[in-house]
C-alpha positions in Angstrom: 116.9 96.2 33.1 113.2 96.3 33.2 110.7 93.9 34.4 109.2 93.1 31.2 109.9 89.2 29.6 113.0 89.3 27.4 113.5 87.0 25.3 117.0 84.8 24.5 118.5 82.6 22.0 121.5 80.9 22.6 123.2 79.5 19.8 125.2 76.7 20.9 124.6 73.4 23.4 127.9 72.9 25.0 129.0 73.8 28.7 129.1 77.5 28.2 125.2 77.8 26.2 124.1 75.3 28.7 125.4 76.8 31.7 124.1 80.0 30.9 120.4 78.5 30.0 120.9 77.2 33.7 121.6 80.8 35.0 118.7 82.2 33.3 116.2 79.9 34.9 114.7 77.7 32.0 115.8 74.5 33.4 113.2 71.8 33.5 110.6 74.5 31.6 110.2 76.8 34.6 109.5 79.9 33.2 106.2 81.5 34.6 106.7 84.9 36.1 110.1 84.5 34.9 111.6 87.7 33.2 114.0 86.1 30.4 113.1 83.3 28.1 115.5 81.0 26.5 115.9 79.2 23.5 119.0 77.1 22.8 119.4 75.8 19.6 122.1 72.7 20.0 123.5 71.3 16.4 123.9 67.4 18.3 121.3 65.2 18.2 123.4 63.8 21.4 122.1 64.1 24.6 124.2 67.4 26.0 127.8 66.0 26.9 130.9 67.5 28.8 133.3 67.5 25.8 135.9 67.9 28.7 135.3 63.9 29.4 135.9 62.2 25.9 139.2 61.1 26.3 137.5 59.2 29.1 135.3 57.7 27.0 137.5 56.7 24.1 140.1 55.4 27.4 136.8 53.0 28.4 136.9 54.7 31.8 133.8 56.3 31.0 130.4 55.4 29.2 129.0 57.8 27.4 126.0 58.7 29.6 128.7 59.5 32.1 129.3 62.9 30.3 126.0 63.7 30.3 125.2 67.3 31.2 122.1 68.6 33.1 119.0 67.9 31.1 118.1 72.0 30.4 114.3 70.2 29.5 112.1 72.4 26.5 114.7 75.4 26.4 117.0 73.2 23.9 115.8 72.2 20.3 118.8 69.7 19.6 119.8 68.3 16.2 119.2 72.2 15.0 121.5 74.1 13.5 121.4 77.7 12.9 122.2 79.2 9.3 121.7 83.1 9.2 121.0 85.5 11.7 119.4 88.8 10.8 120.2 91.5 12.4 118.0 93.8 11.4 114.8 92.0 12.3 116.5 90.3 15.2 115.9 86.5 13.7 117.3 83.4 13.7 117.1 81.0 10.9 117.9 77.2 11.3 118.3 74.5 8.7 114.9 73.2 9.5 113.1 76.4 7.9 112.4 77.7 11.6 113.1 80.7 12.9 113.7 82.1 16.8 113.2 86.1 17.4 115.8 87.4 20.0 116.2 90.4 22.3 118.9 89.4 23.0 121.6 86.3 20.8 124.2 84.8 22.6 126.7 83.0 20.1 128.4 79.9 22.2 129.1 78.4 18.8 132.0 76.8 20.1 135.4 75.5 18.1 135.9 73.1 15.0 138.5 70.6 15.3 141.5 72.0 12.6 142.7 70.4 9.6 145.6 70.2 8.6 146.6 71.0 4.6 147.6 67.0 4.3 148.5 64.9 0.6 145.8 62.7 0.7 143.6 64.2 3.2 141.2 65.1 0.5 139.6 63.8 -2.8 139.9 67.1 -5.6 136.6 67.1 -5.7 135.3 66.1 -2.0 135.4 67.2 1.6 134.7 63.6 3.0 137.5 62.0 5.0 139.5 58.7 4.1 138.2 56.3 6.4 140.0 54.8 9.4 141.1 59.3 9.5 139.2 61.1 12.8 138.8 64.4 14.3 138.8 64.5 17.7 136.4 67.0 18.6 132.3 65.6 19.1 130.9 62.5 20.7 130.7 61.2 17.4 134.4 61.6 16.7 134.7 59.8 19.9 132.4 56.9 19.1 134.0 56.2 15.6 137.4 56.5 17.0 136.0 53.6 19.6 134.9 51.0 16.9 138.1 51.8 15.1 140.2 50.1 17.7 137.2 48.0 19.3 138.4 45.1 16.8 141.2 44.0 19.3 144.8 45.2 20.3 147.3 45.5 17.4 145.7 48.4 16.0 148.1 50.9 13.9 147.0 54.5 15.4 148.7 57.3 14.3 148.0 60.8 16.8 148.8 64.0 14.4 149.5 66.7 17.0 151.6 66.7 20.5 149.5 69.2 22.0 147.0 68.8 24.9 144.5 66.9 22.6 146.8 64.8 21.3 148.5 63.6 24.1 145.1 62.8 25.6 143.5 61.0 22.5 147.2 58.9 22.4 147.4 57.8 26.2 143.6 56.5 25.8 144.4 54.9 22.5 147.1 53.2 24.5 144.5 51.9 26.9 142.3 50.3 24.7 145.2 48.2 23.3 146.0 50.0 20.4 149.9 50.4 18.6 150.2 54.5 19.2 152.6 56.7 17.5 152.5 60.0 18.7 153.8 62.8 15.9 154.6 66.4 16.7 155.9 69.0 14.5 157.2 71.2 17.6 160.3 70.1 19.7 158.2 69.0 22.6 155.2 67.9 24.0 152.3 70.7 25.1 154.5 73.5 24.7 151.8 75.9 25.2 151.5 74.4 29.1 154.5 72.6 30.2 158.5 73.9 30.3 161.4 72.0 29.1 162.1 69.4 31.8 157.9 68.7 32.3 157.7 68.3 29.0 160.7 65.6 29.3 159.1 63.4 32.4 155.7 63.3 29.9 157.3 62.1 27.0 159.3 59.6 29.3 156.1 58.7 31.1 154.3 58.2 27.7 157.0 55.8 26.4 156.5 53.5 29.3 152.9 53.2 28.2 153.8 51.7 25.0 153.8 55.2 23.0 156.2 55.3 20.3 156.6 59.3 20.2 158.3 61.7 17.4 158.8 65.3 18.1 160.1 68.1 15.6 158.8 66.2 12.2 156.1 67.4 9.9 153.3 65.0 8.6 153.4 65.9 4.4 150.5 63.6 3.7 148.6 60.3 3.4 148.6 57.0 1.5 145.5 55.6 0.7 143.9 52.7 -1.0 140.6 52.7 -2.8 137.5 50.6 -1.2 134.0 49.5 -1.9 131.5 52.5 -3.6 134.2 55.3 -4.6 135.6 55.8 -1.3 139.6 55.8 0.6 140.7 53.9 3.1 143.8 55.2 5.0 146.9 53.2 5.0 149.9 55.2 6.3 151.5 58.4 7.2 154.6 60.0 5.6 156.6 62.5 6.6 158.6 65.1 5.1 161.4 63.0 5.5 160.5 60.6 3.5 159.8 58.0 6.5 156.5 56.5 6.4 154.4 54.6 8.9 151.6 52.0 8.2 148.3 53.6 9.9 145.2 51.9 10.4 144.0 54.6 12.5 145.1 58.4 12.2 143.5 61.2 14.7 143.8 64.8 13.6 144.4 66.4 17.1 146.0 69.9 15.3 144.4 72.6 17.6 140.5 74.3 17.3 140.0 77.2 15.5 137.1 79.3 16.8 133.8 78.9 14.8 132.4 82.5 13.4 131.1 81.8 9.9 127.9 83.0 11.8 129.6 86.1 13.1 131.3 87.1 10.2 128.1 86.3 7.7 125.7 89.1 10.1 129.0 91.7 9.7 130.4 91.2 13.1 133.6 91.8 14.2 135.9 89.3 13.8 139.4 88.4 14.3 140.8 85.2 16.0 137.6 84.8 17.7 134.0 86.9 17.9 135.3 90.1 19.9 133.4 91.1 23.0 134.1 93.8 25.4 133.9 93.6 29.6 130.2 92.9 29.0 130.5 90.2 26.5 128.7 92.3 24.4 130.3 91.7 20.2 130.1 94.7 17.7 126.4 94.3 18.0 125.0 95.5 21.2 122.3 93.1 21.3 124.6 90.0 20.4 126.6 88.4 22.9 129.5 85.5 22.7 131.0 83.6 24.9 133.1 80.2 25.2 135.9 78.9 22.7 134.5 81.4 19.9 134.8 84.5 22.0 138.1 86.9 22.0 138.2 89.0 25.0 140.9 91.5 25.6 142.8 89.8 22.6 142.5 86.1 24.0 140.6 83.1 22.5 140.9 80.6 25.8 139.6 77.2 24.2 139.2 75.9 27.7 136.1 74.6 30.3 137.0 76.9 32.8 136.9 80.5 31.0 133.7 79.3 29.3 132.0 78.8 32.2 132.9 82.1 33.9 131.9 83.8 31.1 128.9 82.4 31.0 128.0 83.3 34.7 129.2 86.6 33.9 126.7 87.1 31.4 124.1 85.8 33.1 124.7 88.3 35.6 124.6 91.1 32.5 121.5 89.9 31.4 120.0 90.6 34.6 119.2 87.3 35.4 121.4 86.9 39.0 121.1 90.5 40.3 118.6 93.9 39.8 121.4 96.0 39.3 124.3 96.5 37.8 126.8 94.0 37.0 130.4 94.0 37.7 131.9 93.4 34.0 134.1 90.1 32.7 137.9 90.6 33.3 139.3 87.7 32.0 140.0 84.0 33.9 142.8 83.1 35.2 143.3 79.5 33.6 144.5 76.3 35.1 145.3 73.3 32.5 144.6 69.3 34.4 145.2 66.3 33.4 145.5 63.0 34.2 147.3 60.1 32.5 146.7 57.0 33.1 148.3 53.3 32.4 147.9 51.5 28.7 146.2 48.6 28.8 147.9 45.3 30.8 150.4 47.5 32.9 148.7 48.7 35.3 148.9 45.7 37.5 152.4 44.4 36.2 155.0 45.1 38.8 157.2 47.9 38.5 154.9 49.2 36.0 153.8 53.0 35.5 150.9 54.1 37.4 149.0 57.3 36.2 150.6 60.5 35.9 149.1 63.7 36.8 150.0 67.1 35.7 148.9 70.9 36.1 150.0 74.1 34.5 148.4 77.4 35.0 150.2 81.2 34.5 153.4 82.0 32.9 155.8 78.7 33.0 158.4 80.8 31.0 160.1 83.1 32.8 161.2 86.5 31.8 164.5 88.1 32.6 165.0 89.3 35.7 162.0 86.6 37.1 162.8 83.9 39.7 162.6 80.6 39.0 162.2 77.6 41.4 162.3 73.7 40.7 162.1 70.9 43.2 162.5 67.8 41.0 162.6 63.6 42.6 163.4 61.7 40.4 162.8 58.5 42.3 158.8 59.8 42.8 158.5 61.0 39.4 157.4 64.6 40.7 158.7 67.8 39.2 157.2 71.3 40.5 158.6 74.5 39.4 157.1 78.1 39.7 158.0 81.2 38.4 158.1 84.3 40.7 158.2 87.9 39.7 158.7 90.6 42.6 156.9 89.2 45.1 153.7 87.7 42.9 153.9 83.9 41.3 152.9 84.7 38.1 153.1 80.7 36.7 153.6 77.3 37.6 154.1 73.5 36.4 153.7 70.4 38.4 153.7 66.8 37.6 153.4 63.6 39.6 152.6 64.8 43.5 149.7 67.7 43.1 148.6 68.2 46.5 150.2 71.6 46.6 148.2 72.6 43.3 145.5 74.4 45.1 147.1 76.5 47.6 149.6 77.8 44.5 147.1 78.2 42.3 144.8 80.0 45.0 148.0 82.6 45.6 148.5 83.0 41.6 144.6 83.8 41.4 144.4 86.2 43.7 148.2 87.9 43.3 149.0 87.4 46.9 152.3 88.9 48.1 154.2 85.7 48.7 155.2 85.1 52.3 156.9 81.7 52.3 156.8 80.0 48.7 158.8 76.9 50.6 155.9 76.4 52.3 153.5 76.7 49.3 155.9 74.3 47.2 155.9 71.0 49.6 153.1 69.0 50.8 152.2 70.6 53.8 151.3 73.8 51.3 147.8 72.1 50.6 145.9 70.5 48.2 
């Protein structure tokens, strides 16, 4: 790397483009003497948020300006989205008519919010959605969703997906007062994080909340009703079945699929995600990816954590943390949070269900020949189980008591030779 000023764009103004702007030293404008420049072109017009924190916000735990994220000053141009890079003149064009001139692109373009091939979803001749039907993806998915169900309790809201999305967006439905049915095509809840048995205690924990929940159906479309100027309001949900329910509200929580119309339109190489090597690096040298719409080593993460890392990792590619060489991206080793809380009215009742607070990280499956161990109390409403193989935990699921999350997750990071996995497994393992 040489001393001269290099200059880079950052496509992108979530966590990852942000904290990477951060680790290059444009905060607050701050760039004489510095050696990298940085431009981050952010498609919001909202001030930067942690997308991490809107089921907070829709819950009413949280306002808004709670997500905030650190204000990177000059180095974003929000409300600007890019169209077209060129490759071959190393340029940036935006919707605006602008243009930004890279030595180096980083694409933290992030995920869309998927939808689901619905009856109803769509006019033949439109993209627009019914209303009263929500993503659950931006700040302004979160807003809408708010209004929707700021008319009172009572409201009929339909969650489309059992996944970690849609479990969120239903308990914080449930808080603000609102009638929740919770519909999942799979036979259980979060199957991608939690076993059989965790996945049980959740969907028991989200019944006492109020949440009516069915698992193995498939939505087959929407009834609507015509309004005011052309448009569809949404009225119900049917099933494949044949049952239908009346919907006032219905959130489309169906997964994220990476976002690379940018990377496939300059001829990168595609596949789930934007594929990058150890350095981050894509098909194009000078083009770099990272967050939800990079695939390293085969894996699209979709999670805070990996984002992050990645974007510290490249940071330290670019030069920006250390003169010489940098050690290369390996891959993060992800732990899934979260923490449910009580509906609306229960949370003070006797008897009632307080919050509920699970974690998943590693391989919760095991494979033959791997050891599995449970401790399960029924009266507590904690369930830990941890999958051993050899002498390495390679995965984990706990819900209800997580003090010992840390010290597990601590020996699963680093693939330390377990000594006393008793020890690790009861309170006195940590927190």
């Amino acid at each position: 790397m040489t001393s001269e000023q290099q200059r880079v764009v950052v496509i992108g103004g979530g966590l990852a483009g942000l904290r990477l702007a951060a680790r290059l030293g444009a905060r607050d404008g701050a760039r004489d003497g510095a050696r990298t420049e940085v431009t981050v072109l952010g498609e919001e017009s909202h001030v930067p948020y942690n997308r991490v924190l809107l089921a907070e916000v829709l819950a009413g735990r949280y306002a808004p300006e709670v997500t905030a994220l650190p204000d990177p000053g000059p180095a974003l141009r929000r409300g600007v989205r890019a169209v077209r890079v060129d490759r071959a003149d190393r340029t940036v064009h935006c919707d605006d008519g602008s243009t930004e001139r890279y030595d180096a692109l980083v694409l933290a373009t992030g995920s869309n919010a998927v939808l689901p091939p619905l009856r109803g979803l769509f006019e033949p001749t439109g993209r627009e959605l019914p209303d009263g039907v929500h993503a659950f993806r931006t700040m302004d998915d979160c807003l809408a969703l708010t209004a929707a169900v700021a008319a009172g309790s009572g409201v009929r809201a339909v969650v489309i997906g059992g996944g970690l999305l849609g479990v969120s967006a239903a308990r914080a439905l449930a808080e603000r007062g609102a009638q929740v049915v919770l519909a999942q095509q799979g036979e259980r809840l979060m199957e991608r994080q939690l076993d059989a048995d965790a996945s049980a205690l959740l969907h028991a924990h989200l019944t006492t909340l109020g949440i009516e929940i069915h698992t193995g159906c498939r939505v087959r479309g929407l009834t609507t009703k015509a309004r005011g100027a052309g448009g569809r309001r949404v009225t119900g949900v049917e099933f494949a079945d044949g049952y239908r329910l009346d919907a006032d509200v219905v959130v489309l929580a169906c997964g994220v699929r990476p976002r690379t119309g940018l990377a496939l339109a300059a001829g990168l190489d595609v596949r789930t995600g934007i594929v990058v090597d150890d350095r981050l690096r894509t098909s194009d040298p000078r083009i770099h990816a990272i967050g939800d719409c990079a695939e390293h080593a085969g894996r699209v993460y979709g999670l805070a954590g990996p984002a992050l890392e990645q974007a510290d990792a490249l940071a330290e590619q670019l030069g920006a943390t250390t003169g010489g060489a940098a050690p290369g991206y390996t891959g993060t080793r992800a732990l899934t949070r979260l923490t449910l809380g009580t509906a609306a009215g229960t949370a003070t009742a006797p008897g009632g269900p307080g919050p509920l607070d699970l974690a998943a990280f590693g391989e919760t499956t095991p494979l033959p020949g791997d050891d599995v161990v449970r401790l399960a109390d029924a009266t507590r409403r904690t369930y830990r189980k941890v999958v051993v193989r050899g002498d390495r935990l390679v995965g984990g699921v706990l819900l209800g008591e997580l003090s010992t999350v840390g010290a597990l997750a601590r020996s699963w990071e680093d693939a330390e030779s377990l000594t006393d996995l008793f020890h690790l497994l009861t309170d006195d393992g940590g927190s």
